[in-house]
C-alpha positions as CSV (number, residue, x, y, z in Angstrom):
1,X,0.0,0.0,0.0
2,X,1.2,3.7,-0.7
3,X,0.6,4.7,2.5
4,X,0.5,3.2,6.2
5,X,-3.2,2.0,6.7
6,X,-5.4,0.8,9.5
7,X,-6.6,-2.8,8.2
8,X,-8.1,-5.9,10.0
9,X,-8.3,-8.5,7.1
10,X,-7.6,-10.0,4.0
11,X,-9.5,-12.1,1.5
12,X,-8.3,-14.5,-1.1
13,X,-9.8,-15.9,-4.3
14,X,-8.5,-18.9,-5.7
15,X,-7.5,-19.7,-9.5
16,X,-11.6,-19.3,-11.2
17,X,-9.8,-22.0,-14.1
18,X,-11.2,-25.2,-13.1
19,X,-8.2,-25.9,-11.5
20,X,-7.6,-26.9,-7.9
21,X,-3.6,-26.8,-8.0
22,X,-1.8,-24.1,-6.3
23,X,-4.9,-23.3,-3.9
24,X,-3.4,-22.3,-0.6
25,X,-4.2,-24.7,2.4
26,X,-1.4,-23.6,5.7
27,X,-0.8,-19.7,5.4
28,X,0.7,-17.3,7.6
29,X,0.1,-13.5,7.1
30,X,2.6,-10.5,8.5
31,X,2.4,-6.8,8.3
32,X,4.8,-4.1,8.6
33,X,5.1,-0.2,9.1
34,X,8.3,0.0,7.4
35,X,8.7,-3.1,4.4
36,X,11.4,-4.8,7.0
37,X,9.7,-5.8,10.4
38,X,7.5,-7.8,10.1
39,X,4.5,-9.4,13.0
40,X,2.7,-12.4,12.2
41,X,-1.3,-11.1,12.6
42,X,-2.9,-14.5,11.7
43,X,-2.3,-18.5,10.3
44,X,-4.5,-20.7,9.8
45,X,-5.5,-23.1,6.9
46,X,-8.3,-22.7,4.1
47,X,-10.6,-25.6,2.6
48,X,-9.6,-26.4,-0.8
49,X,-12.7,-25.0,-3.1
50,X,-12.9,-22.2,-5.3
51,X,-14.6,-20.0,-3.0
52,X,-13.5,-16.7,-1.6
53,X,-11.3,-17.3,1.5
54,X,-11.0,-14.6,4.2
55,X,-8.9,-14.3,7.3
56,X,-9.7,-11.5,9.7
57,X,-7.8,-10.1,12.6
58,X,-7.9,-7.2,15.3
59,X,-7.2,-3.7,13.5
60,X,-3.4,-2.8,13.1
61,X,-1.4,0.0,11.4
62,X,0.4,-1.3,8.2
63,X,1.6,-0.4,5.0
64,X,3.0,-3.8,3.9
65,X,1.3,-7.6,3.8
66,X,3.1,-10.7,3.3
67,X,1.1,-13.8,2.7
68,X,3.3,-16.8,2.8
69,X,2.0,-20.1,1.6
70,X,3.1,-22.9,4.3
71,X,1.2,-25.9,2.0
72,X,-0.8,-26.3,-1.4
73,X,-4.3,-27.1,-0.3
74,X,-4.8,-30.5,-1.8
75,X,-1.0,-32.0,-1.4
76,X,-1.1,-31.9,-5.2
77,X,2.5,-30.0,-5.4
78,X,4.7,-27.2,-4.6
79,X,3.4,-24.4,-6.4
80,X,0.9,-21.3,-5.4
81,X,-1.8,-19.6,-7.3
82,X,-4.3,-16.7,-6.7
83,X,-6.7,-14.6,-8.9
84,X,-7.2,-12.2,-6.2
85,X,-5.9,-10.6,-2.7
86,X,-7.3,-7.6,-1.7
87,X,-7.1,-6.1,2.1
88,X,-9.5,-4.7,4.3
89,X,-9.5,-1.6,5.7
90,X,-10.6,-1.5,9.5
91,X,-11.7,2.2,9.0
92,X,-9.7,3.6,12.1
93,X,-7.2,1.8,14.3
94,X,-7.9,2.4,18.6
95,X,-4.6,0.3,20.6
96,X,-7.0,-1.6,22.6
97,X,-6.5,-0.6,26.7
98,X,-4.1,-2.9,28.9
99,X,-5.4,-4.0,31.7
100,X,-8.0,-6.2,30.5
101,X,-6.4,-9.3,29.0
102,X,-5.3,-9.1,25.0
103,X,-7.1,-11.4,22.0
104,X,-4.5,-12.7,20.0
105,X,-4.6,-12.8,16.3
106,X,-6.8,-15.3,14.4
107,X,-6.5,-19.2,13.6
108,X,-8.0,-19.7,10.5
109,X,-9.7,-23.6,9.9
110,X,-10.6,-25.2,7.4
111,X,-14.1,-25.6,8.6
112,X,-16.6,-24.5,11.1
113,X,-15.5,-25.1,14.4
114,X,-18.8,-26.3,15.7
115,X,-17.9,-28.4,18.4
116,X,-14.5,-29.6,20.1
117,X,-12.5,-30.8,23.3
118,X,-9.2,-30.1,24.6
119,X,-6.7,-33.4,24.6
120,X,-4.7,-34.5,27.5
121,X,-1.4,-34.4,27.6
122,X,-0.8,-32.6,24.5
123,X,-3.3,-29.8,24.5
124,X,-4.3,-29.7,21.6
125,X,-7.5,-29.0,20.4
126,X,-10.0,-31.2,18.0
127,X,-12.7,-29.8,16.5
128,X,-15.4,-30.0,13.7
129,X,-18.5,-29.5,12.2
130,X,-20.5,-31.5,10.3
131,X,-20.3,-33.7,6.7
132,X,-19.7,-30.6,5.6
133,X,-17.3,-27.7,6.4
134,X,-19.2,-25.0,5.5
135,X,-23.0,-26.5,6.1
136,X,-25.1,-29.3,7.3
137,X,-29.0,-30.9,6.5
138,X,-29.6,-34.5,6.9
139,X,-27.4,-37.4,7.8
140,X,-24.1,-37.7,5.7
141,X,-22.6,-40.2,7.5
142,X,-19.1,-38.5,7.5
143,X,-17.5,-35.8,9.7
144,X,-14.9,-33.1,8.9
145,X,-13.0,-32.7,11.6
146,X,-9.7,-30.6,12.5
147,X,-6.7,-31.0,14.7
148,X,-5.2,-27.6,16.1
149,X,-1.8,-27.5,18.1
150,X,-1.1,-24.9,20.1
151,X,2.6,-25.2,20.5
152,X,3.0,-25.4,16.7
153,X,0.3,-22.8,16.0
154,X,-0.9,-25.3,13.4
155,X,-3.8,-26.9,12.1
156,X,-4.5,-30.2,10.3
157,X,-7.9,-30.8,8.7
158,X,-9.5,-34.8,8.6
159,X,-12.3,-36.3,7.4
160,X,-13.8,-38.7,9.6
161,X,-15.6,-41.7,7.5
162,X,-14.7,-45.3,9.3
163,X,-17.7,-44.4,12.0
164,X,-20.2,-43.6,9.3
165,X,-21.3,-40.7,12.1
166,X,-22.1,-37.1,11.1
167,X,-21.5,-35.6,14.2
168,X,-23.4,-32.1,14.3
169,X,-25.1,-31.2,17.3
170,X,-24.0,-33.8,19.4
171,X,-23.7,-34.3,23.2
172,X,-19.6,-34.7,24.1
173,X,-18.1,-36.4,27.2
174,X,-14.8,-37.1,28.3
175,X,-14.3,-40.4,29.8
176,X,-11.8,-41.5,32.5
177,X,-8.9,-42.6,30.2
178,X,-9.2,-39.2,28.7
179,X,-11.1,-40.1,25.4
180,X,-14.4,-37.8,24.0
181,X,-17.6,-39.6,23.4
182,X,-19.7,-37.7,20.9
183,X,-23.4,-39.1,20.7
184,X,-26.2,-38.7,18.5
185,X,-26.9,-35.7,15.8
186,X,-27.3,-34.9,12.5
187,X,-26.5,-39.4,12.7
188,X,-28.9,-39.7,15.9
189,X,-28.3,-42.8,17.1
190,X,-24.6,-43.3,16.5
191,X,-21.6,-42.8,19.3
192,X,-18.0,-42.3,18.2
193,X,-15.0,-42.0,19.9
194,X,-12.0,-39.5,19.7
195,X,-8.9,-41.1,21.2
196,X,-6.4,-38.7,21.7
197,X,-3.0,-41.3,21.9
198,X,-3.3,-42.4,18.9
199,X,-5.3,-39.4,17.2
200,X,-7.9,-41.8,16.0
201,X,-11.8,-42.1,15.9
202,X,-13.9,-45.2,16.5
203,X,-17.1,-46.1,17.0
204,X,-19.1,-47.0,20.4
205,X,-22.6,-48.7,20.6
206,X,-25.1,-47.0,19.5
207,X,-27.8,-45.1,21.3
208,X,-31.2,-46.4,22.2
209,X,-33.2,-43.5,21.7
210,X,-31.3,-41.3,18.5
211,X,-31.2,-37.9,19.8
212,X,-29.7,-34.1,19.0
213,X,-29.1,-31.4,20.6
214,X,-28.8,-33.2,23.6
215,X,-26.7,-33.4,26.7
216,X,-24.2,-35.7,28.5
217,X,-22.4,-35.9,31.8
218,X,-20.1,-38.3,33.0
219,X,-20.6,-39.6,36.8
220,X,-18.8,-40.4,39.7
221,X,-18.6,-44.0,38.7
222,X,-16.8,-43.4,35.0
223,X,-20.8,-44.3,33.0
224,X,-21.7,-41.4,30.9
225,X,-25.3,-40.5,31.4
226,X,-27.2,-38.4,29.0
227,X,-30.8,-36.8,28.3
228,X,-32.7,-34.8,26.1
229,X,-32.2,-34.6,22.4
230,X,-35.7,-33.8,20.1
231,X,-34.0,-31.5,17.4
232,X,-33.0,-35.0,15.8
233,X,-34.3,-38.4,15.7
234,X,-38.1,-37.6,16.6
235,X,-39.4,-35.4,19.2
236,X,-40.5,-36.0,22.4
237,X,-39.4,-38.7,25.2
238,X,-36.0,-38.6,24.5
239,X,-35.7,-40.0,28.6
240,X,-32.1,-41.0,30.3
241,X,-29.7,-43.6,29.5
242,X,-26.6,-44.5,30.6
243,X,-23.2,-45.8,29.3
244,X,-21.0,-48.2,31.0
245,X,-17.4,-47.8,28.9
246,X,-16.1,-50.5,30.1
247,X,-19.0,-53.1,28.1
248,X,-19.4,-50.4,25.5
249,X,-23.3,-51.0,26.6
250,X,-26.2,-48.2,26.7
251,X,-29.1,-49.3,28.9
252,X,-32.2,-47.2,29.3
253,X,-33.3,-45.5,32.6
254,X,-36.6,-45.5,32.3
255,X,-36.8,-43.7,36.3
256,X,-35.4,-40.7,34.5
257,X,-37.9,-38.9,32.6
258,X,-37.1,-35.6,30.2
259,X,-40.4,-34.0,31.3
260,X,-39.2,-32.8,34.4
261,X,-36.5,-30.2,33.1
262,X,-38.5,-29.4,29.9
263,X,-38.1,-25.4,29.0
264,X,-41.8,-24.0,27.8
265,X,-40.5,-23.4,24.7
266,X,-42.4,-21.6,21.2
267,X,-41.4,-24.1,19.5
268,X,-42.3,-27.1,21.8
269,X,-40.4,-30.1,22.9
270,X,-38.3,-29.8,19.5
271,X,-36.4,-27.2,21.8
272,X,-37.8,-27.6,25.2
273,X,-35.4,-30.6,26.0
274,X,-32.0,-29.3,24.1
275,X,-28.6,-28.4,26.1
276,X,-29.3,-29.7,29.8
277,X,-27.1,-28.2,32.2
278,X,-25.7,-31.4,33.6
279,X,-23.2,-32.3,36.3
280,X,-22.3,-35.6,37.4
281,X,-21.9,-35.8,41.2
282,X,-21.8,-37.7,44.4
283,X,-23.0,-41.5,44.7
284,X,-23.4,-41.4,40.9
285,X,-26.2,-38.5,40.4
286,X,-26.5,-36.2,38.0
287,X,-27.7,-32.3,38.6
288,X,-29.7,-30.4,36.0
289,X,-29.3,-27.3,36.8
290,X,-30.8,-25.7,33.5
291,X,-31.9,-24.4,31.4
292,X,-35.1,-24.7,32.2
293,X,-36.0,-22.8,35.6
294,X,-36.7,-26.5,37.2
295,X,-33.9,-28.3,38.4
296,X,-33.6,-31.7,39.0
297,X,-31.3,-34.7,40.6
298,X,-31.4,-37.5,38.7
299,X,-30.4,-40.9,39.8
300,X,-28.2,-43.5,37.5
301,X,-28.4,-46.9,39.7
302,X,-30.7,-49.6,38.8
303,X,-33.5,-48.4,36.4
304,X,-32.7,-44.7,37.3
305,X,-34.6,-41.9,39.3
306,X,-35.8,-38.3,39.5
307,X,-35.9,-36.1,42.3
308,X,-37.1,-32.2,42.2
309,X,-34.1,-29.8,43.3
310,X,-36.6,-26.8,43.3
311,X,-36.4,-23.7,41.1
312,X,-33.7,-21.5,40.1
313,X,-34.9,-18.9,42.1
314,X,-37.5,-16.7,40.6
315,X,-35.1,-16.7,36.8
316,X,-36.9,-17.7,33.6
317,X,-36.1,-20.3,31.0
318,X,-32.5,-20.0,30.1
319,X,-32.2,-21.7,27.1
320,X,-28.5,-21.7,25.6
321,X,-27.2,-19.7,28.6
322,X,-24.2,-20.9,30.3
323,X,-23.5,-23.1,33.6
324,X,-20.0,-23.2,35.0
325,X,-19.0,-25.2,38.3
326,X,-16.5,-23.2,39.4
327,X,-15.8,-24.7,43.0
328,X,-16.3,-28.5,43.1
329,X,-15.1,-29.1,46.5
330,X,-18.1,-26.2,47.6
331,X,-20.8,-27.2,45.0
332,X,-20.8,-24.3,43.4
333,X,-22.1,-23.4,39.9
334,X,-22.1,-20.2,38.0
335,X,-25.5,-19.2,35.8
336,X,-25.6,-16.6,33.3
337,X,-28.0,-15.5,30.2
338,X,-29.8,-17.6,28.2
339,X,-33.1,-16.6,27.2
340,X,-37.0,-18.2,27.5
341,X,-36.8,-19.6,23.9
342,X,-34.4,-20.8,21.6
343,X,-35.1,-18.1,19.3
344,X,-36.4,-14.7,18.2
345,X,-36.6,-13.8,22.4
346,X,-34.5,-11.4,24.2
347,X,-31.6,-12.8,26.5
348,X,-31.2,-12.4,30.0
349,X,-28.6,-10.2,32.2
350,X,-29.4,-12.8,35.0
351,X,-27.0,-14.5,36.7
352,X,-27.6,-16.9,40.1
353,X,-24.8,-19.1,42.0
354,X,-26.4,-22.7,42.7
355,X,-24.9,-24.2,45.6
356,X,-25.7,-28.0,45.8
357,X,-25.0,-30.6,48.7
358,X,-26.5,-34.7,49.0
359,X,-27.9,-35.9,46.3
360,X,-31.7,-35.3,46.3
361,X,-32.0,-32.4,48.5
362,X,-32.7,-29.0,47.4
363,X,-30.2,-26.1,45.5
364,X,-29.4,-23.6,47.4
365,X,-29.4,-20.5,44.9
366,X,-28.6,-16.9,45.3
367,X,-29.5,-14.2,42.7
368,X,-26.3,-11.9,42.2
369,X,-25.3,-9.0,40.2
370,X,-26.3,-8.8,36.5
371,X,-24.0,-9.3,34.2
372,X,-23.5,-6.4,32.2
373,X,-24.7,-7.8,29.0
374,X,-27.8,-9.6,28.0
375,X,-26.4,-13.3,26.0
376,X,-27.5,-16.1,24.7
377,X,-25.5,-18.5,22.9
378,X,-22.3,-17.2,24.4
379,X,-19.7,-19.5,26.1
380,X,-18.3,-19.3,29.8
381,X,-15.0,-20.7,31.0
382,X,-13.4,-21.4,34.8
383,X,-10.2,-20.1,34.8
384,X,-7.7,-21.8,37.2
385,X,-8.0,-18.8,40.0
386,X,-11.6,-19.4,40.3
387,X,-13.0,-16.4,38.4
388,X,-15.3,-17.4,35.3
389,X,-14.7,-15.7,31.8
390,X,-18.0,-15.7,29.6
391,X,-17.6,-14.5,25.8
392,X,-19.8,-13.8,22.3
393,X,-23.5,-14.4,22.5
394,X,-26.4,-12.0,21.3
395,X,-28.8,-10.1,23.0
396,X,-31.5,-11.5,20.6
397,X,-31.3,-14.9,19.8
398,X,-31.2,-15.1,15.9
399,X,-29.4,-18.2,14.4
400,X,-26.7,-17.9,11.7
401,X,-27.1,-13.8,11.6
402,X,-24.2,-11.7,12.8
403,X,-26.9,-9.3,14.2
404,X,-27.5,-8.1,18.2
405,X,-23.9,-9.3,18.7
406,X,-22.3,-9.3,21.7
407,X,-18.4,-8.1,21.3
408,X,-17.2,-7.4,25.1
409,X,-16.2,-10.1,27.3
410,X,-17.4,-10.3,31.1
411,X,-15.0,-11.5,34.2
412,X,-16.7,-12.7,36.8
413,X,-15.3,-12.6,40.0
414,X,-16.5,-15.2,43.1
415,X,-15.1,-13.2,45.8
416,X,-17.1,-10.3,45.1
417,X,-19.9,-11.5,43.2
418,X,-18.7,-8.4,40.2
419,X,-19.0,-8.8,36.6
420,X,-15.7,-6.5,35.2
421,X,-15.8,-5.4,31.2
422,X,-12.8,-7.2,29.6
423,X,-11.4,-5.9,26.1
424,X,-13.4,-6.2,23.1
425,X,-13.1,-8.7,20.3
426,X,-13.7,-8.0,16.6
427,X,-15.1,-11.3,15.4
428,X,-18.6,-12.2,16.2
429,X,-19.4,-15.2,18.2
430,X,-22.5,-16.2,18.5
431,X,-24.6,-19.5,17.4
432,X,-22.1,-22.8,16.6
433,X,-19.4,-21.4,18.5
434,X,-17.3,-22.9,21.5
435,X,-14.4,-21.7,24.0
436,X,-12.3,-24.0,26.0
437,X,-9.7,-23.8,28.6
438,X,-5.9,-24.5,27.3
439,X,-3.5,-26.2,29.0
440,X,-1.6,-22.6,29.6
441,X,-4.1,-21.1,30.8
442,X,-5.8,-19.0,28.1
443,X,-8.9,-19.6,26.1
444,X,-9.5,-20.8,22.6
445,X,-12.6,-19.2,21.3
446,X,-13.9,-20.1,17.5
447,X,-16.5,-20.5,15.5
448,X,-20.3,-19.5,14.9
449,X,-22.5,-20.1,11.8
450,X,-22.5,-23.2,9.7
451,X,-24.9,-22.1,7.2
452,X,-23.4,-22.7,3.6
453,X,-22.8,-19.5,1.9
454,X,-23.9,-17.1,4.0
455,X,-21.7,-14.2,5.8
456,X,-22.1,-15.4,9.1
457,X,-19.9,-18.1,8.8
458,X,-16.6,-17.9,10.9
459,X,-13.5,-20.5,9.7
460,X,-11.9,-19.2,12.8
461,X,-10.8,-18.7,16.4
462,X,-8.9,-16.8,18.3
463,X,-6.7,-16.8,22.1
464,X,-7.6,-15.0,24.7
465,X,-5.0,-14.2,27.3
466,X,-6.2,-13.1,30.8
467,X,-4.9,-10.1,32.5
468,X,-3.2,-12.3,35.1
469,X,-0.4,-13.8,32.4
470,X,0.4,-9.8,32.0
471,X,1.8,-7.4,33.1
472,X,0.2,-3.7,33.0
473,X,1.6,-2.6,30.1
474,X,0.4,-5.8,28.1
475,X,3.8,-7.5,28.0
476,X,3.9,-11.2,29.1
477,X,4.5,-11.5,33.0
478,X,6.9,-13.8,34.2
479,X,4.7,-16.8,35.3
480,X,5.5,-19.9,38.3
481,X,6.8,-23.3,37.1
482,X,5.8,-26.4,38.3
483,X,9.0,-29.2,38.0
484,X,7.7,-31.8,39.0
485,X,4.7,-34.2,40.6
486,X,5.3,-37.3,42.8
487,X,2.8,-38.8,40.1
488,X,0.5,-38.5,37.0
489,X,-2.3,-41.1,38.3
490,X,-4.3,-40.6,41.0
491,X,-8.0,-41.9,43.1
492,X,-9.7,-39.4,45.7
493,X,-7.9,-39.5,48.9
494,X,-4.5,-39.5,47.3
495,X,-1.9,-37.0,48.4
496,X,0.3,-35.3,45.9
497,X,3.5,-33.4,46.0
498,X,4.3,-30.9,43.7
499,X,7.9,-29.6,42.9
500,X,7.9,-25.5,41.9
501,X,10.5,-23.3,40.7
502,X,9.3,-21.1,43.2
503,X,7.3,-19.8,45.8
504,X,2.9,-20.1,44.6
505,X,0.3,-19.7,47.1
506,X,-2.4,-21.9,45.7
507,X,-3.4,-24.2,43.5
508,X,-6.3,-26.2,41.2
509,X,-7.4,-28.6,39.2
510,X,-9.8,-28.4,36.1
511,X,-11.2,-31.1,34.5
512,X,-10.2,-31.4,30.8
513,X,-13.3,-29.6,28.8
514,X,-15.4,-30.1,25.9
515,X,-17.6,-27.8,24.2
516,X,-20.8,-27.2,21.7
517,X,-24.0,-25.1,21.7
518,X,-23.1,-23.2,24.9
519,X,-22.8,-27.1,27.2
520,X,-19.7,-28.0,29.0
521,X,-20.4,-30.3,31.0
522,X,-16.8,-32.0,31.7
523,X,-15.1,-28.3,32.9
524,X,-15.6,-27.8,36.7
525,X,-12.6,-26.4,38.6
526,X,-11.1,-28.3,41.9
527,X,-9.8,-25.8,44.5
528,X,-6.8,-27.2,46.4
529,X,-5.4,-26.3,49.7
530,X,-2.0,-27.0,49.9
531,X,1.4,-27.2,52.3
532,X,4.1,-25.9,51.9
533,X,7.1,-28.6,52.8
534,X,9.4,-26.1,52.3
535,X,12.1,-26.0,49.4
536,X,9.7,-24.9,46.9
537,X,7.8,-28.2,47.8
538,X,4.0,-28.6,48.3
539,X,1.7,-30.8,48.9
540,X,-2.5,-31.1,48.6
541,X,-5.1,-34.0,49.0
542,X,-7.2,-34.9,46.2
543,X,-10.9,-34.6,47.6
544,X,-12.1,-37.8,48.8
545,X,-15.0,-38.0,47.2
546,X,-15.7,-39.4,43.4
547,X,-18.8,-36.6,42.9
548,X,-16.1,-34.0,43.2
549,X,-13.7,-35.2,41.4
550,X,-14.7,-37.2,38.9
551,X,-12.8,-39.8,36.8
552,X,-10.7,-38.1,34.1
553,X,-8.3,-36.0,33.0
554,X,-7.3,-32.8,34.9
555,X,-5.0,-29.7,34.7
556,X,-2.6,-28.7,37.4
557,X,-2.1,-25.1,38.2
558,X,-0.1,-23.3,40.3
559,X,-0.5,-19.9,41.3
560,X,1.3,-17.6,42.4
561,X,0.8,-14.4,45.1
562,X,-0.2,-12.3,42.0
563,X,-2.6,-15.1,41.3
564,X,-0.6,-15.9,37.8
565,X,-1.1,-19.5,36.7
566,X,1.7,-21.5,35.5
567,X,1.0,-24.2,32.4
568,X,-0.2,-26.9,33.6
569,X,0.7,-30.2,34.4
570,X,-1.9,-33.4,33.6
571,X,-3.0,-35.6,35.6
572,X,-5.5,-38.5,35.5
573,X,-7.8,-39.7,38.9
574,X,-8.5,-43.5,38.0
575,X,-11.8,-44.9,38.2
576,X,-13.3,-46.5,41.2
C-alpha cells in the first residue's frame, strides 16, 4: 500500500480455471510499518474449493502484507496460485487498553468449528463441524473434523468416515482414560470416539433412543449418562440412559424422565429438552441445573430416578445460557443469560450461583449482580483462579445472523460476586461457536454459523489471554513453574506433592473440557489447599470423594501471590 493503513483483514480468491492446483491450504500472514519488520497477525488453513477465502484479525497499522503459503491445499504440489488478494480496511485503528487481558490474532480452519474438546497431555485441540465444512442438513454419515496445536500454531484438517457418524449437534463427554464420546446428531443414534493417543476415531454402541441437541455428563462411577435430544431423531421422550465404557453397553433409565426439566419453549419439545445443564456428582447423580428454571437430581443406579431440586430462584427459561462449576469441593455453579426460547426472544442479564449438597436435597441459589450484557449463545469458561470468563453471544437470539452481537467479554469474579468489562473482540461469536480452557491457561474461542454460503460463517478462532499472564503494560509477566509431581495417576484421597520453581500460594485442578451449543459439561474447577514442605515443595489432597472429582483427566495449576497460573501439568484420577 502507498501509504501506512489501518486494516483488520484480507480475502483471497482462488485460481476461477477449473483448476484446484496451487490453492493455498497452511498460510501465515505478517504486516509491517516499514517493508522490513514484520509481525505475524494470523495462520490458519483454508478448505480447498474455489470459494472466496478470508482471514480477519484485530485492526493494526500497516503499510505492507506478506502472505506466505506454508502448504498447497490438496497435497497436489509445490506451487501457489491466486486470482485475487485484496485487504481490508478496518476504518480507524484504537490500541486496545491494557489492563483487560489481549485477544490474539486469528486461527483460521478449514471448517466450522462447531464443536471440540481439549486433549490430555498434549493440549491440543479437535474440533469440527458436520459432513460438511461449511454447512449441514440430513445425515451424511461422514464428519470433517480438525486437529489444532497450540505449541505449533498449526492446524491439520481430517475427514472422519470409518464411523459412518455425522456428528453435528452432538452431546460430548470425556471419559476417564481421557477419550471424548460424541453421541447422536445430525447421525442420531450413532456414538464415536475420539482417542487422543493415537489421534484416532472409533465407533461406540449405539444409542437407544437417537437424539440431537442433547446433553451428557459423566458420573462419579466413570458411566456417561445423557438426556434430552428432540432437534433429531423424533421429538418427544428422549428420557435417560446411561453408558458403561467399560461393556461399551447403553441401557435405558426408564426412572429418568425428560419432562421434568422441559423449557416451555415456542417451538415445543423440539427445543424444550436441548442443552441440559448437567453435572455428574456424588454416589453417581447427575444435577440439571438448566436451562429450564426447574432443576432436578437424577439418579443413575438400577432403572434410574428423579428427584425435584426446586427452582432456580424466581429466573426464567434459560435456554443456551451458560453453567459453570467453578468450586467443586463447595458445589458451586455459576449461571448466566440464556433466554426463554431458543429463538427470536430477548436474553437475560441474570446471573444466580447454585450451591448444591447430598444428592436429592434442594439447590441452594442466590441471585447476584447482572451481568453487564444480556447473552444467549455465548460460552463461559473457569479459569484456574476461580474467576469465570463468559464470551460472544447476542442479546437477541437469531441463528446464523451476525446481528444483536455481543463483542465485550465479562469476568466474573467469586469473591465479590462483580462482573468487570474485559477488552473487546472483533469477530462475532454467536450461534455454533465454542471456547475451551488451554493447558496454559488462556482460552480458545472459535466458530459461529455453519450455514453454507452465508456471511455469518466464521472458519476461525482466536486466544484469549487473561490479564493475570500480563503485566500492565500488556507485556507477558513472568509466570510460576511447576518441575515436578510425585505422580500422574491418581483416586480421591490420594496425596500429591508438587515440585515448583518457586514460591505459589495456591493451587487447582480443572477437569479437561469439551464444548458445543453453549454445554460443557466435563469443565468444573477443583480448588486445592496446599502445604508448603518447604524448598519450593508442596503438597495437597485430592478430595475424597468421586462426585467431586470425577474420573478423568485434569490440569494442574499453580498460582502464584499475584494469582498468575503456571501451564499446567496433567493428571488422571483413575476410576473406582
Amino acid at each position: 500500500m502507498k501509504t501506512t493503513q489501518s486494516i483488520d483483514g484480507i480475502t483471497y480468491l482462488p485460481r476461477q480455471d477449473g483448476s484446484y492446483n496451487g490453492n493455498i491450504g497452511n498460510y501465515q500472514v505478517f504486516v509491517s510499518t516499514d517493508g522490513n519488520n514484520f509481525n505475524q497477525v494470523t495462520s490458519g488453513t483454508w478448505i480447498d474449493d474455489p470459494t472466496l477465502k478470508g482471514a480477519n484479525f484485530n485492526a493494526v497499522n500497516a503499510r505492507y502484507v506478506r502472505i506466505v503459503s506454508q502448504s498447497e491445499a490438496g497435497n497436489r504440489g509445490p506451487w501457489t496460485s491466486a486470482a485475487e488478494i485484496q485487504v481490508s480496511l478496518a476504518g480507524g485503528f484504537t490500541p486496545p487498553p491494557n489492563g483487560l487481558g489481549q485477544w490474539g490474532p486469528t486461527i483460521d480452519f478449514p471448517l466450522v468449528p462447531v464443536a471440540g474438546s481439549v486433549q490430555p497431555n498434549t493440549g491440543k485441540v479437535v474440533v469440527w463441524s458436520s459432513w460438511s465444512a461449511k454447512t449441514f442438513g440430513g445425515d451424511g454419515g461422514l464428519t470433517v473434523t480438525a486437529l489444532y496445536d497450540p505449541a505449533t500454531q498449526t492446524v491439520t484438517q481430517r475427514v472422519v468416515t470409518n464411523t459412518g457418524h455425522d456428528m453435528f449437534c452432538p452431546s460430548i463427554s470425556m471419559d476417564a482414560n481421557g477419550r471424548t464420546l460424541v453421541t447422536g446428531g445430525d447421525s442420531s443414534q450413532k456414538a464415536s470416539f475420539y482417542t487422543p493417543g493415537s489421534d484416532s476415531w472409533s465407533s461406540a454402541s449405539n444409542l437407544n433412543i437417537p437424539r440431537g441437541y442433547h446433553s451428557s455428563a459423566t458420573c462419579s462411577d466413570g458411566r456417561i449418562f445423557t438426556i434430552g435430544g428432540s432437534w433429531s431423531g423424533g421429538e418427544g421422550g428422549k428420557n435417560g440412559e446411561i453408558y458403561n465404557t467399560g461393556n461399551n453397553q447403553w441401557s435405558l433409565l426408564s426412572g429418568c424422565p425428560v419432562a421434568p426439566m422441559l423449557t416451555n419453549d415456542q417451538q415445543g419439545v423440539y427445543r424444550g429438552d436441548n442443552h441440559g445443564w448437567l453435572f455428574g456428582w456424588k454416589g453417581g447423580s447427575v444435577f440439571q441445573a438448566g436451562p429450564s428454571k426447574a432443576m432436578n437430581w437424577y439418579g443413575t443406579s438400577g432403572g434410574g430416578s428423579r428427584q425435584s431440586a426446586g427452582n432456580r430462584a424466581n429466573d426464567n427459561d434459560a435456554m443456551c445460557g451458560t453453567a459453570t462449576m467453578y468450586d467443586a469441593v463447595a458445589g458451586k455453579i455459576l449461571s448466566v443469560g440464556g433466554s426463554p426460547n431458543y429463538q427470536n426472544s430477548q436474553a437475560s442479564t441474570a446471573a444466580h450461583v447454585i450451591t448444591i449438597g447430598n444428592p436429592g436435597t434442594t439447590a441452594q441459589v442466590t441471585k447476584i449482580n447482572d451481568s453487564w450484557f444480556a447473552r444467549i449463545f455465548h460460552n463461559s469458561v473457569v479459569l484456574p483462579d476461580g474467576t469465570v470468563f463468559i464470551t460472544g453471544g447476542q442479546s437477541l437470539g437469531a441463528p446464523f445472523q451476525d446481528a444483536n452481537l455481543q463483542f465485550t467479554p465479562e469476568l466474573w469474579n467469586p469473591a465479590n460476586n462483580q462482573f468487570t468489562k474485559l477488552v473487546p473482540n472483533s469477530t462475532p461469536r454467536v450461534y455454533h461457536s465454542i471456547a475451551l480452557l488451554l493447558t496454559d491457561g488462556t482460552v480458545f474461542s472459535g466458530g459461529s454459523g455453519l450455514c453454507d454460503t452465508c456471511s455469518a460463517n466464521h472458519y476461525d478462532a482466536q486466544i484469549y489471554t487473561p490479564q493475570y499472564l500480563l503485566n500492565a503494560d500488556g507485556s507477558k509477566a513472568t509466570r510460576p513453574v511447576i518441575n515436578s509431581v510425585s505422580s500422574t495417576n491418581f483416586i480421591p484421597g490420594d496425596s500429591v506433592t508438587v515440585g515448583t520453581g518457586g514460591a505459589v500460594s495456591s493451587m487447582s485442578l480443572i477437569r479437561f473440557g469439551s464444548a458445543t451449543h453453549t454445554v460443557n459439561t466435563d469443565q468444573r474447577r477443583i480448588p486445592l489447599t496446599i502445604t508448603n514442605l518447604g524448598g519450593n515443595s508442596y503438597r495437597f489432597t485430592i478430595p475424597n470423594d468421586y462426585g467431586i472429582a470425577l474420573p478423568g483427566y485434569y490440569m494442574l495449576f499453580a498460582m502464584d501471590g499475584a494469582g498468575r497460573p503456571s501451564i499446567a501439568k496433567t493428571l488422571q484420577i483413575r476410576t473406582p
